[in-house]
C-alpha positions as CSV (number, residue, x, y, z in Angstrom):
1,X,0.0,0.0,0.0
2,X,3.0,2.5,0.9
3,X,4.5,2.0,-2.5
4,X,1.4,2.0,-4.3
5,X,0.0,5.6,-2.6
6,X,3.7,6.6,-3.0
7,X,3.4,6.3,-7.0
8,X,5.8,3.4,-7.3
9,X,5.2,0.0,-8.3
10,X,4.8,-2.6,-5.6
11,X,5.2,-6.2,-6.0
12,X,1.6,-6.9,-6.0
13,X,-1.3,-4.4,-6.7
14,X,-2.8,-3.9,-3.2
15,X,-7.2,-3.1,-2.8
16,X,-8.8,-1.1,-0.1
17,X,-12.2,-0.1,-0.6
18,X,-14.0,3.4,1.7
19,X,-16.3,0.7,2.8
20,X,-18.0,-2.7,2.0
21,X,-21.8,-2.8,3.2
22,X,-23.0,-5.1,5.5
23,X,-25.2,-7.2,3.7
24,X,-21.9,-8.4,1.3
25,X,-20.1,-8.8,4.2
26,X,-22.7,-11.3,6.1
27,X,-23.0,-12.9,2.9
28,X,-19.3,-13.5,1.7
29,X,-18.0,-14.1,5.3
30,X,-21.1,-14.0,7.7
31,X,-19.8,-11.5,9.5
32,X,-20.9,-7.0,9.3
33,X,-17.8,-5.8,11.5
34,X,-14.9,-4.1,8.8
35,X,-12.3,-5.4,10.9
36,X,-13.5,-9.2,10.5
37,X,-14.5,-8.5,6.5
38,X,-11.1,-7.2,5.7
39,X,-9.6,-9.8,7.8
40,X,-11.2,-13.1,6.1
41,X,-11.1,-11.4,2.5
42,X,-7.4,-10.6,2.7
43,X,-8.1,-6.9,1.8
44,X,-4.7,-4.6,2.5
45,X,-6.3,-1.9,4.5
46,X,-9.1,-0.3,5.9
47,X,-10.7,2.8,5.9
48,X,-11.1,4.1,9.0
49,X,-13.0,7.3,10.7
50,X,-12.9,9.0,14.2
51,X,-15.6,7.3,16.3
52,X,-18.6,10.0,17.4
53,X,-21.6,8.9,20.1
54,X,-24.8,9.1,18.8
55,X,-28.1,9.4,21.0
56,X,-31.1,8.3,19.4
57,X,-34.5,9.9,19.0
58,X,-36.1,6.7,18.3
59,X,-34.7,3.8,15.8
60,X,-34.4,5.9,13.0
61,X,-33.7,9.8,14.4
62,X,-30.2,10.5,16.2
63,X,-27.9,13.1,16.9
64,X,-24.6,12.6,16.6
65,X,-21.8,14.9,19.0
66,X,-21.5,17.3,16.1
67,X,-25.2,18.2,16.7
68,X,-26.7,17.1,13.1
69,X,-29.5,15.2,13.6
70,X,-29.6,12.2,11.2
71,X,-32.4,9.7,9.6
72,X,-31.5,6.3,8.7
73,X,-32.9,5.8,5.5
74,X,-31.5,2.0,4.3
75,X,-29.1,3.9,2.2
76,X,-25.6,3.8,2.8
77,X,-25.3,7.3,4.6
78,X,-27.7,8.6,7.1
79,X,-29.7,12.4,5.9
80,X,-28.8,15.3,7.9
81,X,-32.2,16.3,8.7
82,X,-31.0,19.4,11.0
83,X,-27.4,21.2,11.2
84,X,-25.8,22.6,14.0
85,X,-25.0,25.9,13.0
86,X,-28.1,28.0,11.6
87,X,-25.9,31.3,11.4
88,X,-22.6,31.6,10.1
89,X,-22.1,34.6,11.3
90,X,-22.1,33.4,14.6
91,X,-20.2,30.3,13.8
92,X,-18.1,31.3,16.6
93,X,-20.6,29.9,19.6
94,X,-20.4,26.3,18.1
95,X,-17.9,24.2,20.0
96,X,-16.4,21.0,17.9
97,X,-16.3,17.4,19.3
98,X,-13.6,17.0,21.3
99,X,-10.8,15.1,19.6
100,X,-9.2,14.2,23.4
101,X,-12.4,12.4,24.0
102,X,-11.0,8.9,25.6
103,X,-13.7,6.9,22.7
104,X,-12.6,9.0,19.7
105,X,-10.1,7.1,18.2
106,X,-11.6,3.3,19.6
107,X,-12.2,2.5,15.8
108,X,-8.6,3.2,15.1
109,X,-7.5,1.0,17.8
110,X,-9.7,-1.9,17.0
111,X,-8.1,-1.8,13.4
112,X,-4.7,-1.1,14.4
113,X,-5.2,-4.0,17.4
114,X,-6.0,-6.8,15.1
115,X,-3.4,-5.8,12.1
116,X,-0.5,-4.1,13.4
117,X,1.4,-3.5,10.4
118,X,0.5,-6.4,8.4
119,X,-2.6,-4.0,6.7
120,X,-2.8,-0.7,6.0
121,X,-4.9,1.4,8.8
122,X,-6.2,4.6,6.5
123,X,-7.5,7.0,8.2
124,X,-10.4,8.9,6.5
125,X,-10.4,13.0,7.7
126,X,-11.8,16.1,5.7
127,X,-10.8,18.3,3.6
128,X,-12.4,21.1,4.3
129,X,-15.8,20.7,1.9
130,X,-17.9,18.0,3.9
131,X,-17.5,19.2,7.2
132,X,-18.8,22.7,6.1
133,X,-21.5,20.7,4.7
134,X,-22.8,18.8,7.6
135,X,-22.3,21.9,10.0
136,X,-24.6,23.9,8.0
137,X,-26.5,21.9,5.5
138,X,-25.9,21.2,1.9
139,X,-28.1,24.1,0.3
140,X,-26.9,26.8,3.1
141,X,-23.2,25.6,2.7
142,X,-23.6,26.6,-0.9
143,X,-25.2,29.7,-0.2
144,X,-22.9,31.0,2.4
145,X,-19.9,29.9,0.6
146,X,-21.8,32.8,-2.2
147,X,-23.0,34.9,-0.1
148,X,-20.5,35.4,3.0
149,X,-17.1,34.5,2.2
150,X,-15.1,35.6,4.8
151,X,-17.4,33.7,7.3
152,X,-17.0,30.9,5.5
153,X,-13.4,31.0,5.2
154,X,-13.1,31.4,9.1
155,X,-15.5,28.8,9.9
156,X,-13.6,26.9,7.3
157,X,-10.0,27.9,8.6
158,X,-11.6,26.2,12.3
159,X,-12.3,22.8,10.1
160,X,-9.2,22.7,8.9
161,X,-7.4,23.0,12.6
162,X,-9.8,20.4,14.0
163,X,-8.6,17.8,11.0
164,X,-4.9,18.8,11.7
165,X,-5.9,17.6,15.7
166,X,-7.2,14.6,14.8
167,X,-4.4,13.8,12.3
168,X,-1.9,14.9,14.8
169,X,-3.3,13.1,17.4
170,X,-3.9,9.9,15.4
171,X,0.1,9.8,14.4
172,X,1.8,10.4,17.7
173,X,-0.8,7.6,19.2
174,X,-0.6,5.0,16.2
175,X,2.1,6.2,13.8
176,X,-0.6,5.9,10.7
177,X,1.1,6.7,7.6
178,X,-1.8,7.3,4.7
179,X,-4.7,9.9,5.2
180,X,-7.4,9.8,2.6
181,X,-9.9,12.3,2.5
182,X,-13.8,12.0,1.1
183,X,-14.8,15.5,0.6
184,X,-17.1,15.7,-3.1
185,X,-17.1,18.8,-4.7
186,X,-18.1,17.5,-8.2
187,X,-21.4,16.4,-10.1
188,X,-21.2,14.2,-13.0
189,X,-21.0,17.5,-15.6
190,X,-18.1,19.5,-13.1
191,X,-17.7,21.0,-10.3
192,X,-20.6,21.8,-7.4
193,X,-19.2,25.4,-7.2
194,X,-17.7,28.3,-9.8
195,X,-14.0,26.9,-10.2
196,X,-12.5,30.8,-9.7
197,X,-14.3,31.1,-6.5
198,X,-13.8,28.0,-5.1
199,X,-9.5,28.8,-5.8
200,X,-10.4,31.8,-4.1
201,X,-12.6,30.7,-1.1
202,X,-11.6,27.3,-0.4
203,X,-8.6,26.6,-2.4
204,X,-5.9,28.4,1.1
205,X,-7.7,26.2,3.3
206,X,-7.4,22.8,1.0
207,X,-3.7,23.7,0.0
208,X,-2.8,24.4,4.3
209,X,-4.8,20.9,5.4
210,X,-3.1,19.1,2.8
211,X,0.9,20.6,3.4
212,X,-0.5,19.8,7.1
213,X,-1.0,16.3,6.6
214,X,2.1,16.1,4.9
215,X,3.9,18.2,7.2
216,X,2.8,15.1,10.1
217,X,4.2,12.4,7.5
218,X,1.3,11.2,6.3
219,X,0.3,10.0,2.1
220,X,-2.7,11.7,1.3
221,X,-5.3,9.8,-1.0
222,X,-7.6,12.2,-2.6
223,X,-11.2,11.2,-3.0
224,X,-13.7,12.9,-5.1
225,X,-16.7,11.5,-7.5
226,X,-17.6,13.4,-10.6
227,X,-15.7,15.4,-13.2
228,X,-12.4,16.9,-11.2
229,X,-10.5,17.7,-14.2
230,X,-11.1,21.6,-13.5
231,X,-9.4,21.2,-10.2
232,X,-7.1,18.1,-10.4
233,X,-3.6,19.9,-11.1
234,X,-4.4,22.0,-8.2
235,X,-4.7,19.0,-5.8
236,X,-1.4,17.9,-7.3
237,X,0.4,21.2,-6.4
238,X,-1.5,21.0,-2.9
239,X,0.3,17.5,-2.3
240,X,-2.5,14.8,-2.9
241,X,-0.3,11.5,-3.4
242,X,-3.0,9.1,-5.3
243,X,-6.6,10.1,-7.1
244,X,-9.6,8.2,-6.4
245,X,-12.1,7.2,-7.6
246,X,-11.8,8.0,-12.2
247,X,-15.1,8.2,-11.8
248,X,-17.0,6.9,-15.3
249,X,-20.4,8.7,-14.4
250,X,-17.7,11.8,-14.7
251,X,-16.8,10.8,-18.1
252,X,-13.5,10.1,-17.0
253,X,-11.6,6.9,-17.8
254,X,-8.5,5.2,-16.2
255,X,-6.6,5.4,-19.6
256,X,-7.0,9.2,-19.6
257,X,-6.0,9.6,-15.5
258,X,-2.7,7.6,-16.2
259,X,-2.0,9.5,-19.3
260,X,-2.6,12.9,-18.1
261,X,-1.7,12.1,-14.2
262,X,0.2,9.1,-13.7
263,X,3.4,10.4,-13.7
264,X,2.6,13.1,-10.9
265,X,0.5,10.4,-8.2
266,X,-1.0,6.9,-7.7
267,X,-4.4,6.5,-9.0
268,X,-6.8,4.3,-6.9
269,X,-10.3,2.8,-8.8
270,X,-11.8,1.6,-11.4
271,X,-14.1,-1.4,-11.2
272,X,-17.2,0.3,-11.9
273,X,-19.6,-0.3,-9.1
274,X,-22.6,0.9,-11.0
275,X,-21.5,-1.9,-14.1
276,X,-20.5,-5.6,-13.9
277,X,-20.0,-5.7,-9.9
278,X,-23.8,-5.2,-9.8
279,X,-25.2,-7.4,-13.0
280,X,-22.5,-8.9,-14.6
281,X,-20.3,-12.4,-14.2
282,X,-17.8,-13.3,-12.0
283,X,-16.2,-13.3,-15.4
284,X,-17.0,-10.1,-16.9
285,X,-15.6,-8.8,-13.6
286,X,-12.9,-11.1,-13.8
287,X,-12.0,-9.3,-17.1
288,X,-12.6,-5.9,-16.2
289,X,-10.1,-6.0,-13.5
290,X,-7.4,-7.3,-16.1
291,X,-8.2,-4.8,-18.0
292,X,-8.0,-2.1,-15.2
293,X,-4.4,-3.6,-14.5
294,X,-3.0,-3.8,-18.0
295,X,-3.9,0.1,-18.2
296,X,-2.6,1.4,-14.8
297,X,-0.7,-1.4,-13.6
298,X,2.6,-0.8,-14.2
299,X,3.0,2.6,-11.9
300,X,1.6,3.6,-8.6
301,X,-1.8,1.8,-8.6
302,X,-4.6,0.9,-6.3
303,X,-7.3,-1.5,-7.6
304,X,-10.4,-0.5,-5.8
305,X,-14.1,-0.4,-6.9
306,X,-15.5,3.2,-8.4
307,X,-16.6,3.9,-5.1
308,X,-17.9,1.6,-2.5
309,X,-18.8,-1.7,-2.2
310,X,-22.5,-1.1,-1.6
311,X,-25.5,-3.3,-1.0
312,X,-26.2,-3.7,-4.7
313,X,-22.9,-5.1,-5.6
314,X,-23.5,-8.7,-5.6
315,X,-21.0,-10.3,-3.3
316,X,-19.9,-13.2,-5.9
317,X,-18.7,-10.7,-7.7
318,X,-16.3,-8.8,-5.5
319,X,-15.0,-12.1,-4.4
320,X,-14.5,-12.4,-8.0
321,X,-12.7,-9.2,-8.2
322,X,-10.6,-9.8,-5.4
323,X,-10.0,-13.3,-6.8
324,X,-8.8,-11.8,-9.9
325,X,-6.7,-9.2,-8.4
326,X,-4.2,-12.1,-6.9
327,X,-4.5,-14.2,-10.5
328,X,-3.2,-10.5,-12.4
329,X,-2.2,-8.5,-9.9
């Protein structure tokens, strides 16, 4: 995994995936816990987040120690029904988690616990976009980002400091060596936001978390769904080390990432996970992996689905593609 995130070429192509839902878990190894799934399926790391209480409403409704109040809805992600902070302007009065707190790292642990240095413990931070998202909801974040830039930029400037903590905090206790981050800024067609204004509003704060991560020793693995091409040799200046996922509802393809990018970072993907890991073979899958390896294999390269392993992949298949990762890889 070190060489691969590093850009060089290791002497076998390693997988991680952000995560791999329950129901393939139970069914490929009976079990849901990450820890055991990775385990029994050989996987080299794990994607792992800060661990947050959560008190419930009732079975559905809970508020997490942010203060967003959540719905389960059977989808992968629980809606932020309500944000914490309803006025930007008075961001200051919101207090973040604390990232001392004795249980905030317990998911870390378990990980690091069972695998040592035998798998790769990732662990999964912000950059800046989805924390401003969840702390204010999706439509305000947008509108404040327009609207009032500079409280924005100083709420975001207090996002970035609370990732550096946890990052910090996560090396001196663990010595973790690859950060990824999930933060989406794209649709499909481009970017969420105006490409000059987000340079100008968000672009400091992504290029000081990122020399931060680096600054702690960490490789940084970039996520983002959607057409990034706008913004991609930025993130390379800022310091990303790999590019996930080349996203094919984005119109982009692994052939064009490792044309245009492969000699500047790893790239990480490209099973596609809306494609033959849902309603293919085992052997269509089989042979899109090959192919995914003969394009990208020989430089920095992470074979990973196109974005999760969710509940509609159909777990003979990823066992498939994990088969025929060792058989090529």
């Amino acid at each position: 995994m070190i060489a691969a995130v590093s850009n060089k070429q290791p002497d076998k192509i390693p997988t991680f995936e952000w995560f791999i839902d329950d129901s393939v878990g139970k069914a490929l190894i009976g079990s849901d816990n990450p820890v055991d799934i990775v385990d029994a399926l050989d996987i080299d790391g794990i994607n792992v987040r800060a661990t947050y209480s959560k008190e419930y409403a009732d079975a559905e409704t809970y508020t997490d120690e942010w203060g967003a109040s959540r719905k389960l809805t059977g989808d992968c992600i629980a809606a932020v029904m309500r944000s914490p902070i309803t006025d930007i302007t008075a961001h200051r009065n919101y207090s973040f988690p604390d990232p001392q707190a004795s249980h905030r790292f317990d998911a870390v642990e378990a990980a690091v616990n069972r695998f040592g240095d035998t798998r790769a413990v990732v662990l999964n931070l912000r950059d800046g976009w989805s924390d401003m998202r969840d702390l204010l909801g999706y439509e305000e974040a947008m509108i404040q980002f327009m609207m009032e830039p500079e409280h924005f930029t100083a709420l975001l400037d207090r996002v970035v400091d609370y990732n550096l903590e946890l990052a910090s905090i996560a090396k001196q206790r663990y010595n973790l060596e690859i950060v990824a981050t999930t933060d989406d800024i794209a649709f499909a067609s481009g970017l969420l936001l105006p490409l000059q204004q987000y340079l100008d509003v968000i672009g400091p704060s992504f290029k000081r978390v990122m020399q931060g991560y680096k600054e702690l020793g960490y490789l940084i693995v970039k996520h983002c769904d959607g057409n990034i091409n706008d913004v991609m040799d930025f993130w390379i200046e800022c310091g990303i080390d790999c590019i996930d996922p080349i996203d094919p509802c984005g119109g982009m393809t692994l052939s064009g990432a490792v044309e245009k990018y492969g000699n500047q970072i790893a790239i990480k993907g490209n099973v596609d996970c809306k494609g033959a890991l849902c309603s293919g073979t085992p052997e269509q899958v089989a042979a899109e992996v090959k192919g995914c390896i003969d394009v990208a294999g020989k430089s920095g390269y992470v074979l990973s689905s196109s974005n999760t392993i969710h509940r509609g992949v159909k777990p003979e298949n990823y066992k498939a593609m994990l088969d025929a990762l060792r058989k090529f890889g």
